[in-house]
Each structure stands twice: as structure tokens, then as C-alpha cells.
VEXNU-550980 format. One line per 3 residues: number of its first residue (from 0); their letters; for each residue y, z, x of N, C-alpha, C. Coordinates in steps of 0.2 Angstrom, whole numbers. Example, Ala and Ser with C-alpha at 12.3 -4.5 7.8 and 13.67 -1.06 7.14 Angstrom:
<atoms>
0) AS) -28,39,66,-22,39,62,-16,39,66; -11,35,64,-5,36,68,0,39,64
</atoms>
This chain:
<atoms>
0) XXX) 139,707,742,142,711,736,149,710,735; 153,712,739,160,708,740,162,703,738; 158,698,739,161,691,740,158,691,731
3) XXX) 156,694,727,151,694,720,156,694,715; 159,703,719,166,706,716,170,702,715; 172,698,720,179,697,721,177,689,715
6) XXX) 173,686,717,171,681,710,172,684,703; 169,687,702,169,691,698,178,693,693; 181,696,700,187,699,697,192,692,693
9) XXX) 189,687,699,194,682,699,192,677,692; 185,678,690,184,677,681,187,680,676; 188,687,679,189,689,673,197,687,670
12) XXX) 200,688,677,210,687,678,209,680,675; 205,675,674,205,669,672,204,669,664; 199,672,663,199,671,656,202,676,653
15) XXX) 208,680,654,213,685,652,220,681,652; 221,676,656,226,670,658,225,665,651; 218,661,649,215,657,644,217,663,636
18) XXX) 216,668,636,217,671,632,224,671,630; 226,674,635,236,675,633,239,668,632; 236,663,635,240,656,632,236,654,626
21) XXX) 232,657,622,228,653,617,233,659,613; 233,664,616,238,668,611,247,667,608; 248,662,613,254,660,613,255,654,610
24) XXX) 251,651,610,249,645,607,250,648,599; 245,651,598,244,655,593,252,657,589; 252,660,593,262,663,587,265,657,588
27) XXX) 266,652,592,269,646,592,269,643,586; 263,642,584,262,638,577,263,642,573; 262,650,573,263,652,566,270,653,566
30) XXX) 276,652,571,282,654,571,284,645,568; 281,641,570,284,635,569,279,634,560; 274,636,557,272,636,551,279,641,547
33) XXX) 279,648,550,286,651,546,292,648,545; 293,641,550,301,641,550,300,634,546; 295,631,543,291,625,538,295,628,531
36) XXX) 289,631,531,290,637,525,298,638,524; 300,641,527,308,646,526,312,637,524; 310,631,529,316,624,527,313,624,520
39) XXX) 305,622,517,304,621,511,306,624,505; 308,633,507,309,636,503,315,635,500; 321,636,505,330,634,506,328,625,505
42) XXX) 324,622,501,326,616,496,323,616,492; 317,619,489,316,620,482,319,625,480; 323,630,482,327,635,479,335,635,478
45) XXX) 339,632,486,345,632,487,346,625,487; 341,621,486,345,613,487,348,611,495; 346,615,500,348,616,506,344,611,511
48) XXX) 347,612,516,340,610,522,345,608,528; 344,609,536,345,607,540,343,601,543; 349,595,544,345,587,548,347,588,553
51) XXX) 341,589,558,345,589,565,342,581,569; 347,581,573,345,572,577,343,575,584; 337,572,586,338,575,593,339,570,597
54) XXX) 339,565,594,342,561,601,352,560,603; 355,562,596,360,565,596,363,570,598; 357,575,597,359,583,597,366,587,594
57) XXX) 363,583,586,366,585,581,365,588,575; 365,596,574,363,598,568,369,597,563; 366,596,557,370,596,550,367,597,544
60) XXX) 370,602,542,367,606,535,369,602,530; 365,602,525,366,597,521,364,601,514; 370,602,508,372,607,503,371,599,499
63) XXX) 367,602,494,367,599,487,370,605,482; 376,596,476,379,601,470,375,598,465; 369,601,461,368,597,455,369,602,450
66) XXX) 367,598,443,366,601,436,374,603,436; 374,609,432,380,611,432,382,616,436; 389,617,436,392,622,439,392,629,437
69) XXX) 388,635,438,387,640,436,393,647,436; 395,650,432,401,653,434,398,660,434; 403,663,429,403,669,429,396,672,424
72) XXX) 394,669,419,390,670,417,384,665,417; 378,666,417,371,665,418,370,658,414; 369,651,414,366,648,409,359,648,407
75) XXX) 356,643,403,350,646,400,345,643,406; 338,647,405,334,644,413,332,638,412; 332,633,405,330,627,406,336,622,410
78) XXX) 341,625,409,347,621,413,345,621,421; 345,616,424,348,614,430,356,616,434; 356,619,438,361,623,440,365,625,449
81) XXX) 371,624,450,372,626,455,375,632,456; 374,638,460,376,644,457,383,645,462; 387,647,463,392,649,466,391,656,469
84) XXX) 387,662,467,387,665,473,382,665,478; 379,658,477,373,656,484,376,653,487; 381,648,486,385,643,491,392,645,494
87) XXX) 394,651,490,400,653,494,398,656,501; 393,660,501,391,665,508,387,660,512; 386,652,510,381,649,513,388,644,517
90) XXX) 392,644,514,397,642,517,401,646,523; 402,652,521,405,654,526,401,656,532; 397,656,530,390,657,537,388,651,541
93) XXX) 390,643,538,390,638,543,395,639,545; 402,638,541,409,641,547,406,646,553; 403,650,552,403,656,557,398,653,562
96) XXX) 393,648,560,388,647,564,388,640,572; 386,644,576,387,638,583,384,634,583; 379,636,578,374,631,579,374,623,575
99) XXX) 378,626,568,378,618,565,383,613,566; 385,609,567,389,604,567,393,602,563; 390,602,559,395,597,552,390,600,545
102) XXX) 394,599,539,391,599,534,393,590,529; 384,591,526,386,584,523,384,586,514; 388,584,509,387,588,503,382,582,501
105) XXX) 379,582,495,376,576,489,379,579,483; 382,577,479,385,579,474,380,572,468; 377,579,462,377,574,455,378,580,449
108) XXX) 382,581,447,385,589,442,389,585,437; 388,587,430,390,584,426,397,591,424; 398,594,430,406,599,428,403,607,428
111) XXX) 406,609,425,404,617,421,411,621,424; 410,627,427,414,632,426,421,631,432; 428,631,428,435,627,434,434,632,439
114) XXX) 433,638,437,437,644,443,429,644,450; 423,644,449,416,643,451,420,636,456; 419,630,450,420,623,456,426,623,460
117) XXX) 432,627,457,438,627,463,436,633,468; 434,636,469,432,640,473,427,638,477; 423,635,476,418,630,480,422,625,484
120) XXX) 425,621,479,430,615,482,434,618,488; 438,623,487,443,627,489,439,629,498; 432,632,498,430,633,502,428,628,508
123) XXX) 426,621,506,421,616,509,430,615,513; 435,613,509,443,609,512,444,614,517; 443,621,518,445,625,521,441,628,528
126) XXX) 435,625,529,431,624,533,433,620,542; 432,621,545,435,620,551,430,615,554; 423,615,551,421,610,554,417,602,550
129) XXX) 416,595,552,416,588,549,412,592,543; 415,587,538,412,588,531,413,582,530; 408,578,526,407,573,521,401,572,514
132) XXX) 407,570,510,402,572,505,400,563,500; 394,565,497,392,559,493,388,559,489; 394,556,485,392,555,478,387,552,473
135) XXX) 381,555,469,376,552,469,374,551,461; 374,546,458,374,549,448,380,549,444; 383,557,448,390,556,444,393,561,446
138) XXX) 400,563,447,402,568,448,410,570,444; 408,574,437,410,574,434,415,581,432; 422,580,429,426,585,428,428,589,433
141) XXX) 423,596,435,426,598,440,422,595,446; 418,591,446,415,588,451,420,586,455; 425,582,451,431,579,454,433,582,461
144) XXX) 437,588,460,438,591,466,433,592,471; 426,595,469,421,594,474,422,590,480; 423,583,474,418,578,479,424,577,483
147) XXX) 430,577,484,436,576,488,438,582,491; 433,587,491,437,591,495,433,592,503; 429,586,503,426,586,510,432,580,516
150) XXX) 430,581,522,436,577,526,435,569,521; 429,567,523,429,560,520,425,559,513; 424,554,510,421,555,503,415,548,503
153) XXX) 413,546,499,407,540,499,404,541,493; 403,535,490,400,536,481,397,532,482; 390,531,477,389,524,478,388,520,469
156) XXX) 387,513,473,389,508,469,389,510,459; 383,514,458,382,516,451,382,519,450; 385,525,456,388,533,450,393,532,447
159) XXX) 395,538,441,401,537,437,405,545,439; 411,546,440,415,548,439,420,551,432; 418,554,429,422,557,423,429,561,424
162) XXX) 433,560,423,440,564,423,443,567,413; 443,572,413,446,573,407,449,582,408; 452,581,403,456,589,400,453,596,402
165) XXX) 455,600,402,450,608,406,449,609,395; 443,610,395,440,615,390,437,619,390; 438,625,384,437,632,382,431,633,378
168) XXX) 429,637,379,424,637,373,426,644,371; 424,647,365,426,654,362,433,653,358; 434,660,356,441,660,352,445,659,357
171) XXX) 450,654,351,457,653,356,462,653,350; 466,657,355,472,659,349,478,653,349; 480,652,345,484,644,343,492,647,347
174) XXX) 495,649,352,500,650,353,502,649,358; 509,647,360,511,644,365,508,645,373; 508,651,373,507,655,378,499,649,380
177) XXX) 496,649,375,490,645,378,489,640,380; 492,636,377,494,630,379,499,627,386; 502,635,388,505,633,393,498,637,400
180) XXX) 496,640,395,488,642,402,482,637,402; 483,632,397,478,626,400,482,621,405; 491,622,403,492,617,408,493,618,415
183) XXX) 492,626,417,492,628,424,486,627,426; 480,628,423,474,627,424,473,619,426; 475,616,422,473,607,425,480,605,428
186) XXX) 486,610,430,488,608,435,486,609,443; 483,614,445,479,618,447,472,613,449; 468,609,447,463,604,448,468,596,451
189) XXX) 474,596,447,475,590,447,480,590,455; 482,595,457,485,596,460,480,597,468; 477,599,466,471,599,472,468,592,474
192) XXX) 466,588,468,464,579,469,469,577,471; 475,577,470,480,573,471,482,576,480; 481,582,483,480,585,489,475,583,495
195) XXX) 469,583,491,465,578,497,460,572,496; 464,567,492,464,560,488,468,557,490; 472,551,488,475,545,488,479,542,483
198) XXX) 476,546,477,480,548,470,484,548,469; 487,548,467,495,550,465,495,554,460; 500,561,459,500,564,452,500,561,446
201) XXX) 504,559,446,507,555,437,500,551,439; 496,547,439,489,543,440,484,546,438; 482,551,442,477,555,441,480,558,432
204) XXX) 485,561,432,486,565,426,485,559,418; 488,554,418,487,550,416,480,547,412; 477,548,419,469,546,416,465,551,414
207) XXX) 466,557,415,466,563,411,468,563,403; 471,562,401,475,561,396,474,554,390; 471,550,394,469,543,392,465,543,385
210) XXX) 467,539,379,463,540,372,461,534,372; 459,528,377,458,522,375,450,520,378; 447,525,383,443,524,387,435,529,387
213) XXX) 436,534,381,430,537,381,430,538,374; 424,535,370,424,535,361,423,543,359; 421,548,360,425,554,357,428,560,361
216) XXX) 432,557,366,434,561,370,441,556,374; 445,562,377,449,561,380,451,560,387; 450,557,389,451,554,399,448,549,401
219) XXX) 444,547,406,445,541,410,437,541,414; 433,536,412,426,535,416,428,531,421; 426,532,429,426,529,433,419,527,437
222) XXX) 419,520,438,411,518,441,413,518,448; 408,519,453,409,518,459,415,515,462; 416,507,463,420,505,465,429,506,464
225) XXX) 426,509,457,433,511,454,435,515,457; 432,519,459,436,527,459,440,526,467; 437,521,470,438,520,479,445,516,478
228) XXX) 446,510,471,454,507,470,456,510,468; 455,519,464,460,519,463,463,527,467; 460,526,473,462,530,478,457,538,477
231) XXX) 453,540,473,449,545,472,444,547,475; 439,542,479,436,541,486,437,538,491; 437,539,497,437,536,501,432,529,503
234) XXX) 428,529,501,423,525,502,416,523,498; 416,515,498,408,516,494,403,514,502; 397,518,499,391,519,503,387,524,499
237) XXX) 382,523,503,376,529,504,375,534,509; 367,536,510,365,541,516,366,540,520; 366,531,521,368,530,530,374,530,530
240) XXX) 380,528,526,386,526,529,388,533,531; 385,539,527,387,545,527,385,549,532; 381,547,534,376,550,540,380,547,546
243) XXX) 382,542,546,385,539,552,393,542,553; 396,541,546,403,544,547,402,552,551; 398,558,549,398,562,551,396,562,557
246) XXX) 391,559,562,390,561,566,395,555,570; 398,551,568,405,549,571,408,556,571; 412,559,567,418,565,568,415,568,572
249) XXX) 409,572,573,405,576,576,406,574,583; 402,569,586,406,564,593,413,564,591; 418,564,590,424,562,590,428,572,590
252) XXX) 422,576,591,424,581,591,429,584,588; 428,583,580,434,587,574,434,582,568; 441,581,566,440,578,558,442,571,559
</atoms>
């Protein structure tokens, strides 16, 4: 009877062991089904998502800028849109995090709100850890500072690059005073390009200002290769030249 028991106990202790690892199994997948879910939502929502390397052991967050630049006020829901109070908290939160490494932008925004994309731009430059950003389509008006405010830059062969004049929409009163507030304002932009670019002031302002190169508008289209002669990106490539650059600085330990 003993010897019955003790078989006995030692099934049961076995299949209570079978249980707890089927139950761990269990939350394993549904903890790895949750965190599926949470990547695919932060990219159909935030344009976001984590690339980790594990034979590197390299995470890098990867921030998409498309549509336009959303500012202080809502555009309409059919527009495509990058929002600034989702990317600035989302920025200072990889600054703060140990866990990510580097950030890599995809830029394709055809401009929108100055104070929204300097702000943005303002934030990525001031980041302490590798940034590279790559330009996809186009990156247009305020994109400009965008896409240069990461350490290093990358366009490829058939994006275009748009530079022109800051515009207002609404009343605007015909008076000096205003005229000298558009030109703090695109001194302010131009000042920043020519800060972390290869630009020169008078260059970049210039091509801002140009009446010979856009048929109803004033400034200067640039196609890939252009933008890299004429010192506005660093570099032409794609995902991989850009993937490599960052996980170069990443190894190289800074910018």
C-alpha cells in the first residue's frame, strides 16, 4: 500500500509539473502574441516600429515623417499626416531609453506647419543618441530641416527635395513689421539647414528665393544627387546604406 501511495503521489507531483509548464508556455505566447499586436499597432497608427539585430545586438527605432506636418491645428481626416504631439514624447522617451540604440527616420512630407517641423527637427539634432535619417519621395519645405537634422543624411536617386519661401495662409496685414516676421521666420529654417548641412548661407537662401526653376512658384527643386552637390545631404543611398551607417556609429559608440 506504501509503495502504491508513494507512485501515486509521485503522478500526481508529475502532472502538476506538466500543467505549470503548459501554463507557462501558455502566457509565453500570449505575452509574445501581445507584444505582435502592440509592434503592429505603433505602425499602422504611429508609423513606428522597433529593428532589432540579434546577431548585432542592436535595437533601433525607426520614426516615419509622412504626409504633412500637422501643427497646431487638426487637418482634414482624408489628409495623411504626421502629428507632432505624438513624435515629440516619442522622442524624448528613446533619449531616456537604455534599451534603444540609435534612431533611424524615413522621411517623405511634402512641408506643412514651420513651428511643428522645427520643433521636431530641433528635437531629433538634440538627441544624444546615432540618428540617420532617409529620404524617400520627397522632402519638402520644412522637410528640409527634418531630413538634416539627423547625424548623417541619405536620399535616394529619385526623391525630390523642394526649398522655397515660409507661407501664411489667412489675413495678413500689408506692413512692414510683417515682412520683417517672414524674414525671422525663414531666417530661422535657413539658419538651421545651413547649421547641420554643408550649405552655405547665401546658397541655400538663394535657392529659396530663385524665379527661374519652379513655373508658379518661387525656389529651387532638387533631385537626389543634387541635393548631395550641393551639400544638403550627406549621402545618396537607400535602407541598406542607412542601416549600415547606423549600426556603424552604434559600434563606434556615438556619432
Amino acid at each position: 500500500m506504501n509503495n502504491n501511495d508513494n507512485d501515486n503521489e509521485q503522478n500526481k507531483e508529475n502532472m502538476q509539473n506538466g500543467d505549470n509548464k503548459s501554463n507557462e508556455e501558455q502566457e509565453n505566447e500570449k505575452l509574445e502574441k501581445q507584444n505582435e499586436e502592440l509592434k503592429d499597432k505603433k505602425i499602422s497608427e504611429f508609423g513606428q516600429t522597433l529593428l532589432e539585430d540579434n546577431d548585432k545586438d542592436h535595437k533601433i527605432h525607426l520614426l516615419s515623417i509622412i504626409g504633412e506636418i500637422e501643427g497646431h491645428e487638426c487637418l482634414p481626416q482624408h489628409n495623411k499626416t504626421t502629428k507632432y504631439e505624438h513624435v515629440l514624447p516619442q522622442l524624448a522617451a528613446i533619449e531616456d531609453s537604455k534599451d534603444i540604440d540609435g534612431l533611424l527616420i524615413l522621411i517623405n512630407t511634402v512641408g506643412g506647419d514651420v513651428e511643428a517641423g522645427l520643433a521636431i527637427a530641433e528635437m531629433i539634432a538634440s538627441l544624444s543618441k546615432p540618428t540617420v535619417s532617409l529620404v524617400l519621395g520627397g522632402s519638402h519645405s520644412i522637410g528640409v530641416p527634418l531630413a538634416v537634422s539627423a547625424n548623417y543624411s541619405f536620399i535616394v536617386p529619385s526623391a525630390t527635395m523642394i526649398i522655397h519661401p515660409v507661407r501664411m495662409n489667412g489675413t495678413v496685414i500689408g506692413v512692414t513689421q510683417t515682412f520683417e516676421y517672414f524674414e525671422k521666420i525663414q531666417d530661422r529654417i535657413i539658419s538651421f539647414v545651413v547649421d547641420h548641412s554643408k550649405i552655405s548661407y547665401d546658397n541655400f537662401r538663394n535657392m529659396m528665393l530663385d524665379t527661374n526653376k519652379l513655373a508658379k512658384d518661387v525656389g529651387t527643386i532638387l533631385v537626389g544627387k543634387e541635393t548631395v552637390e550641393n551639400g544638403i545631404i550627406d549621402f545618396m543611398g537607400g535602407i541598406k546604406e542607412a542601416l549600415a551607417k547606423i549600426n556603424e556609429m552604434i559600434e563606434g559608440g556615438g556619432n
